[in-house]
ZAMARGU-4260 file (C-alpha; in steps of 0.2 Angstrom, whole numbers, plus 5000, padded with zeros to 4 digits):
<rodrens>
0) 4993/4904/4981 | 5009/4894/4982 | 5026/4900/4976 | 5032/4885/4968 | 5048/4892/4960
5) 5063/4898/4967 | 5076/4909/4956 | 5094/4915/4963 | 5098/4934/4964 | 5113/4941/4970
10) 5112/4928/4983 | 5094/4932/4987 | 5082/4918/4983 | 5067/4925/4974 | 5050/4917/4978
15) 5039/4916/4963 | 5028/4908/4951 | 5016/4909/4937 | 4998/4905/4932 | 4986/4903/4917
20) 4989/4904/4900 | 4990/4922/4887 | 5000/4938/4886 | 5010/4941/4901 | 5006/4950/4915
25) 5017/4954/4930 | 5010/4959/4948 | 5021/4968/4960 | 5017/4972/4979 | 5022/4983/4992
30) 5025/4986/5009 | 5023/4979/5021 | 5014/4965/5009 | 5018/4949/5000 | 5009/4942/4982
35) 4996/4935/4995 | 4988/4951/4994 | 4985/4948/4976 | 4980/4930/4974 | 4963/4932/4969
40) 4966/4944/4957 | 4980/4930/4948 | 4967/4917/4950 | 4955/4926/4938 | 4968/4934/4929
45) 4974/4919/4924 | 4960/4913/4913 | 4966/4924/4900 | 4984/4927/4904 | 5000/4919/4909
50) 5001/4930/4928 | 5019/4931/4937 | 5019/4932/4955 | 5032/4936/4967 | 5037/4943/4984
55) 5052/4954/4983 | 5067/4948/4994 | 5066/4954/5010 | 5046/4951/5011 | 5033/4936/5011
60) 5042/4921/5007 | 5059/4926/4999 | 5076/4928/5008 | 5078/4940/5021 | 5096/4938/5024
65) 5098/4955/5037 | 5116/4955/5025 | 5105/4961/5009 | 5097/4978/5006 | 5079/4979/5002
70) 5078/4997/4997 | 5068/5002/4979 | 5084/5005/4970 | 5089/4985/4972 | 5070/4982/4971
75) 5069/4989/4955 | 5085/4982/4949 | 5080/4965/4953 | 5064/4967/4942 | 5072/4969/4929
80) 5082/4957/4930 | 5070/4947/4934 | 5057/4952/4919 | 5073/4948/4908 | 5074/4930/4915
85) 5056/4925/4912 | 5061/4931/4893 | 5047/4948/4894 | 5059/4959/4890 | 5049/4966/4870
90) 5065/4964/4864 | 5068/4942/4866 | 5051/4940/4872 | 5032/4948/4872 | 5033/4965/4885
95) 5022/4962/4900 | 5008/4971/4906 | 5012/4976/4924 | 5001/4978/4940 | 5010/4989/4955
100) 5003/4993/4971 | 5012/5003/4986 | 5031/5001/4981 | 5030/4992/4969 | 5024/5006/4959
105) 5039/5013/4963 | 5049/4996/4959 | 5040/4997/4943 | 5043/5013/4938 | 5061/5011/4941
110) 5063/4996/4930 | 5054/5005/4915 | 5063/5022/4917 | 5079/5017/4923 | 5084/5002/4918
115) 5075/5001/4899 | 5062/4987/4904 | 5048/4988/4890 | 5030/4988/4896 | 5017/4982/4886
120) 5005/4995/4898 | 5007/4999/4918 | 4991/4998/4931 | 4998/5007/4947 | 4984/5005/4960
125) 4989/5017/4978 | 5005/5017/4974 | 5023/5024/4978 | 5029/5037/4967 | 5029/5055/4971
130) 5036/5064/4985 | 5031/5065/5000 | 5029/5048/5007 | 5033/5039/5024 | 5022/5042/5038
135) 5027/5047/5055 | 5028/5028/5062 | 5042/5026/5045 | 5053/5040/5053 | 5051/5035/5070
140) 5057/5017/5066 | 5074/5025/5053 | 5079/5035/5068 | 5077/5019/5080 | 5077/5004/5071
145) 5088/4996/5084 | 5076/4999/5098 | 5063/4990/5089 | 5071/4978/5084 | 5074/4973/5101
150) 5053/4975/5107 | 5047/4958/5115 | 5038/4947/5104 | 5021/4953/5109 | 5026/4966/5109
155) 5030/4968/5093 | 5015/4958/5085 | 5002/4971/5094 | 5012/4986/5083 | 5013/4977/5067
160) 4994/4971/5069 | 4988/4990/5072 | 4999/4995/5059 | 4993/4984/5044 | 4973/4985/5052
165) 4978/5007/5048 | 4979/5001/5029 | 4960/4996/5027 | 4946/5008/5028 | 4933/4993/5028
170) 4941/4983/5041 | 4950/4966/5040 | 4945/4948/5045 | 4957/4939/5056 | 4961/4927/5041
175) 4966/4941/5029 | 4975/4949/5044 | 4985/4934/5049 | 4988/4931/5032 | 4995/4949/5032
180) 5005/4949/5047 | 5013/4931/5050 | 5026/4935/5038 | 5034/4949/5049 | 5033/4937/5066
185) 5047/4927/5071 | 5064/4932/5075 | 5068/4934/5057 | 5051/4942/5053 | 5055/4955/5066
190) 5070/4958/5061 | 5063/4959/5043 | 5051/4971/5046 | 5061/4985/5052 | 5075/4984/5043
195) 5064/4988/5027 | 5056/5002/5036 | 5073/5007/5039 | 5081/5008/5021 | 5065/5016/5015
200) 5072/5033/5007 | 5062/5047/4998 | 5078/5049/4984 | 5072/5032/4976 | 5057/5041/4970
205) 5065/5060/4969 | 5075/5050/4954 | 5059/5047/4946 | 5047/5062/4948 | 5057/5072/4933
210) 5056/5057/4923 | 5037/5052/4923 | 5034/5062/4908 | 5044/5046/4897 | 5034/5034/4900
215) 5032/5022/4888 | 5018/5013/4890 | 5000/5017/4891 | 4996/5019/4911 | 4978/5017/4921
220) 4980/5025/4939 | 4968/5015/4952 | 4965/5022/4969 | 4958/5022/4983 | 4947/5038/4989
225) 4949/5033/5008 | 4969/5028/5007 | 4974/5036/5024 | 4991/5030/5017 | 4994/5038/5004
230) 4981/5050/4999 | 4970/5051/4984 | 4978/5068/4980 | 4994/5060/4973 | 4980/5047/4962
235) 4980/5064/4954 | 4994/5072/4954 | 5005/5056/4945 | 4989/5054/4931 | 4995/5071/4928
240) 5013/5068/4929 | 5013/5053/4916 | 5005/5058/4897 | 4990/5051/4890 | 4988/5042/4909
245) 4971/5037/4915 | 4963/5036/4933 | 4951/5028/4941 | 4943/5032/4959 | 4936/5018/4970
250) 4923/5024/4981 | 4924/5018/4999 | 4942/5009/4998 | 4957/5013/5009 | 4977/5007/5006
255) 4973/4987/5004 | 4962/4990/4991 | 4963/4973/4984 | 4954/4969/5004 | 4943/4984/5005
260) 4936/4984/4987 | 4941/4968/4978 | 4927/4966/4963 | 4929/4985/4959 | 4949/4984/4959
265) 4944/4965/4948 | 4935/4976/4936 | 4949/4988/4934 | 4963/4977/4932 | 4953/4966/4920
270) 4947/4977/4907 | 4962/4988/4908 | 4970/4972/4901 | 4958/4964/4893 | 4957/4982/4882
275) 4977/4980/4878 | 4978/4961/4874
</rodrens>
């Protein structure tokens, strides 16, 4: 799905767009991903609702300036800012529903609990959230991100392919994984792809464990049982953290959900919505 918008941010140009026609829904990826991995879901979303899509600077197609951090504190800033902008704010404008996967759960959370965006309801699907988080390959790269930055090309595209084909438990065509990986190629890609490895910080989320029981908004956890990622025992232990919070288990699907399980994730997202609109 093209990005046909662009929007300023601090000097960062934000690459986004919007779909259908209905209450307002926002979807938010992860790492290392971009709003491509959520394009189908827009496309049906958007019979019944206005979808926002968007890849966060640093990833897919929005600015990567190596000058501009990409961390989930500015992440989450720049969300809700951005909500604000697009007039979704409950306040000047109806409150979106939200969809989060990986960071953006994070992101999401953020914007909600620390920067008093209104949710009209949250779906986080596999997300980041609670401690601990990062896997070994994360450390490695914050403790050398100079060395690999500095890999051959080849190099470099052999780890990045092995790393994004760890996220599904199904497998991955060699569209989906192209799709997946030809953002982070390049010299600026490279570049890219460590340097937001290398800002990746537990204390974004440390803020926000203490905070979960706030929440707002009516929540619906998705997961994943076969997320090597991030295992299914955190699905369980934020459902718990966030009051009233639902959950979901998808039999069979790893990390890229959305690739591994798409008409069972369809299902979730839609009639969680549906349900609340």
């Amino acid at each position: 799905m093209e990005l046909t918008e662009r929007l300023r941010w601090r000097g960062r140009e934000v690459a986004c767009t919007r779909v259908g026609d209905g209450p307002p829904v926002v979807l938010c990826h992860g790492t290392p991903w971009s709003s491509w991995l959520w394009a189908r879901v827009a496309e049906d979303l958007g019979r019944h609702f206005t979808v926002h899509l968007w890849d966060m600077p640093g990833y897919g197609r929005s600015s990567k300036d190596p000058q501009h951090a990409v961390d989930l504190g500015t992440q989450g800033e720049l969300l809700a800012d951005l909500l604000r902008e697009w007039g979704l704010t409950g306040s000047d404008g109806p409150a979106p529903h939200v969809v989060a996967h990986d960071y953006g759960g994070a992101v999401t959370l953020r914007a909600h609990l620390l920067h008093g965006v209104e949710m009209a309801s949250i779906c986080l699907v596999d997300v980041v959230a609670l401690r601990p988080w990062g896997s070994d390959f994360f450390r490695l790269v914050r403790d050398n991100e100079g060395v690999f930055q500095a890999l051959p090309a080849a190099m470099h595209r052999a780890l990045v392919t092995a790393y994004v084909q760890g996220a599904s438990h199904r497998g991955l065509d060699d569209a989906s994984l192209a799709a997946l990986t030809g953002p982070w190629t390049g010299e600026e890609g490279q570049a890219a792809f460590y340097r937001q490895i290398g800002q990746a910080d537990e204390r974004y989320t440390a803020e926000l464990e203490p905070l979960l029981g706030r929440v707002r908004a009516p929540v619906h956890v998705v997961w994943g049982t076969e997320d090597s990622w991030i295992p299914v025992d955190r699905a369980h232990r934020l459902a718990e953290a966030i009051p009233g919070a639902s959950l979901a288990l998808v039999e069979g699907a790893g990390h890229l959900i959305q690739l591994d399980a798409p008409e069972e994730l369809l299902a979730q997202v839609r009639g969680w919505l549906t349900a609340r609109s």
